[in-house]
C-alpha positions in Angstrom: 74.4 27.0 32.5 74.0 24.5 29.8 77.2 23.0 28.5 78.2 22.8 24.6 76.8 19.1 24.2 73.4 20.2 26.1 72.1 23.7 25.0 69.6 24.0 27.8 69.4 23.3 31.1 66.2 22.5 31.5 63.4 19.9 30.3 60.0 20.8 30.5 57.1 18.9 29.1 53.8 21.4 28.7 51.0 20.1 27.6 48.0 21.9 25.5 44.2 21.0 25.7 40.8 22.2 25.6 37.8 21.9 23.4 38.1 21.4 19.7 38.2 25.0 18.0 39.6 27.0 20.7 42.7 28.4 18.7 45.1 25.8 20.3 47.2 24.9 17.1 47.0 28.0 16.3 48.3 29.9 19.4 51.2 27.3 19.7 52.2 28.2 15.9 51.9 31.8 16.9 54.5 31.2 19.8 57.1 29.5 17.9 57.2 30.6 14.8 55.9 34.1 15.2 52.9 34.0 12.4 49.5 31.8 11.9 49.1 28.7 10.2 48.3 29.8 6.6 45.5 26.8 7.2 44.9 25.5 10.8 43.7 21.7 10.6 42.4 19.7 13.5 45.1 17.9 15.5 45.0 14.6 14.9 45.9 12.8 17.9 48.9 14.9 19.4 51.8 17.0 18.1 54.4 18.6 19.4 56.7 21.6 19.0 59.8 22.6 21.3 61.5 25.8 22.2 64.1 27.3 24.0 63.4 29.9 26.6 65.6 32.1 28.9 64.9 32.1 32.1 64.4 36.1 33.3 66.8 36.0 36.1 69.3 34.1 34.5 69.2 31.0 36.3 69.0 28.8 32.9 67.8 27.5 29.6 64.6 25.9 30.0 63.9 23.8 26.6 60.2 23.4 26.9 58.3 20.5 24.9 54.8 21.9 24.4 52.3 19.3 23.2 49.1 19.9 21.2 46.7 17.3 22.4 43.8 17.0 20.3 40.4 17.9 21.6 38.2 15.6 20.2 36.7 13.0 21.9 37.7 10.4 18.8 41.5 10.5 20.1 41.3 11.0 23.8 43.0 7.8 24.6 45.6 8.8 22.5 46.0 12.2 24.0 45.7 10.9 27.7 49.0 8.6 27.2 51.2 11.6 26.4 49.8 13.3 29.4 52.7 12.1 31.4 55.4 13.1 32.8 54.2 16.7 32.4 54.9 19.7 34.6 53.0 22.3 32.8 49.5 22.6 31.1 48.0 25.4 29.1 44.2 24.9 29.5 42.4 26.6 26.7 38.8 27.7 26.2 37.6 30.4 23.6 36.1 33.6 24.9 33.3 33.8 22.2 32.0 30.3 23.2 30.5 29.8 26.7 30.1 25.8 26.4 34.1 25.8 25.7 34.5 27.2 29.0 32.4 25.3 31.3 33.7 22.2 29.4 36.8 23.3 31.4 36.1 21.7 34.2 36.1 18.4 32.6 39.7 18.8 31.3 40.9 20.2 34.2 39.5 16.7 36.1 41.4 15.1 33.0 44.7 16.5 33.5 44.6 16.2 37.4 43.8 12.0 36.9 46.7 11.4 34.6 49.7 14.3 35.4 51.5 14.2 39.1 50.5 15.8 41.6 51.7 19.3 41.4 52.0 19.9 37.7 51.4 23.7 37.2 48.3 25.0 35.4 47.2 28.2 32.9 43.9 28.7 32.0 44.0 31.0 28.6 41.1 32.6 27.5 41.7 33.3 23.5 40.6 34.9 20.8 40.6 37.7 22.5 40.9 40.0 19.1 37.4 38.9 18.8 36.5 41.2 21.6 38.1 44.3 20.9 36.6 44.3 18.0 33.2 43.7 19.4 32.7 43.6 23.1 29.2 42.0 22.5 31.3 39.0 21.2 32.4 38.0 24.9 30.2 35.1 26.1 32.2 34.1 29.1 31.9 36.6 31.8 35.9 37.6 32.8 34.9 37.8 36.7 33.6 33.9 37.1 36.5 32.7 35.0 38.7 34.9 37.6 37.0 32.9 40.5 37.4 30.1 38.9 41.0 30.4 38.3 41.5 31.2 42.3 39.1 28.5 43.5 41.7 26.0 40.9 45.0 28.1 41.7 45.3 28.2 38.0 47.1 31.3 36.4 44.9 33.0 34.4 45.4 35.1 30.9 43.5 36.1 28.2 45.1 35.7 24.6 44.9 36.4 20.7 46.8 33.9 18.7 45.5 36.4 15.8 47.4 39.5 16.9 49.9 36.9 19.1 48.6 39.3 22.7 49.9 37.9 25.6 51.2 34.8 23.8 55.0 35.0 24.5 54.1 36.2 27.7 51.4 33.4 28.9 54.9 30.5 27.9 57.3 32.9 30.1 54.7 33.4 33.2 53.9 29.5 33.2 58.0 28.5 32.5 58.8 30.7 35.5 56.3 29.3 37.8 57.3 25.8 36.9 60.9 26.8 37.5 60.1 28.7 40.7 58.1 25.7 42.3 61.0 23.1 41.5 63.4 25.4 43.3 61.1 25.6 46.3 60.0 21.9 46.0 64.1 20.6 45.1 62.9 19.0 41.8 65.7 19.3 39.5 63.8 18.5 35.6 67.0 18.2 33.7 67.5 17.2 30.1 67.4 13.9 28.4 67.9 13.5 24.9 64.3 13.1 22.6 63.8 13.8 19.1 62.1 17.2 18.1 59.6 17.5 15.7 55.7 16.4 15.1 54.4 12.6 16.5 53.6 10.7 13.6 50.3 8.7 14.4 49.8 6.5 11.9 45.8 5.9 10.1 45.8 2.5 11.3 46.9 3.1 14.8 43.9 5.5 14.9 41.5 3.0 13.3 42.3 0.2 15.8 39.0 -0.7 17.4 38.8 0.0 21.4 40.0 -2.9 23.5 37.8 -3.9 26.7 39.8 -3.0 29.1 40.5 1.0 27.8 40.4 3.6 30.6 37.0 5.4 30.7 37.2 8.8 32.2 34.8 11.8 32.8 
């Protein structure tokens, strides 16, 4: 178990993306602090929150970095560089919005060309409040997203940052995966000291013009 100096036992970077609009600020706000931002703004290059999570079988403290990677195409290098060293992802489309799930297949390419090999993956379907309140609101048909969750061997869920369904339990089912694999696999992602809070990008860095030799990827 963690000692006093460290109170976790655990490191784990997860990493949030998906179109713009999907709830993704939201649904992370929902999962740490228990209620909605009173006004959600776009992510502006990447933020991130951390949390500390108990393990279910009492193995450890996992303290698990979740970073809110914008979705628009305006900061993508940025978002790409802190796609590293990750070993979870939370791939996000919205339920009511059929082009934001297809357009998962481009992100998933995204996060398999810059994460290792192996980094653990859940698709989340949100705004799912939006359904049961009106069925005819579901544009993305739940069995195709189900086949394509198998074809991916992603873990699949569907969520309301609204009401907060399944949020908790979408971070616990990924946490415990990732921890289950890096028993079986004898990966050992331990702590290192970082500093909590949101990534300050400044205006300028974000106005820099593109240099020549910036990756282009599909």
């Amino acid at each position: 178990m963690a000692s006093k100096k460290e109170n976790h036992d655990y490191l784990y970077k997860i990493i949030m993306v998906g179109d713009p609009r999907v709830g993704k600020t939201s649904f992370l706000i929902r999962y740490i602090k228990g209620v909605l931002p009173k006004s959600p703004m776009p992510t502006i290059g990447v933020e991130y929150l951390s949390k500390q999570v108990l393990l279910s079988g009492g193995e450890g403290i996992v303290k698990a970095q979740i970073w809110d990677m914008s979705g628009s195409e305006k900061y993508k290098s940025i978002s790409v560089a802190h796609y590293r060293k990750s070993v979870g992802a939370l791939l996000f489309f919205d339920l009511t919005e059929l082009e934001s799930f297809k357009n998962t297949k481009k992100w998933l390419q995204e996060i398999e060309n810059h994460t290792e090999e192996g980094i653990k993956i859940m698709l989340i379907g949100n705004k799912l409040d939006l359904i049961e309140e009106d069925p005819s609101q579901r544009k993305v048909d739940k069995q195709e997203v189900i086949e394509f969750a198998k074809k991916h061997n992603l873990i699949y869920e569907e969520t309301s940052a609204v009401s907060g369904k399944n949020v908790k339990e979408s971070f616990q089912t990924l946490i415990e995966s990732i921890y289950r694999d890096s028993v079986e696999n004898g990966q050992d992602y331990k702590p290192k000291l970082t500093n909590d809070g949101p990534i300050v990008i400044k205006k300028e860095d974000l106005e820099k013009p593109k240099q020549s030799n910036d990756c282009c990827c599909n």
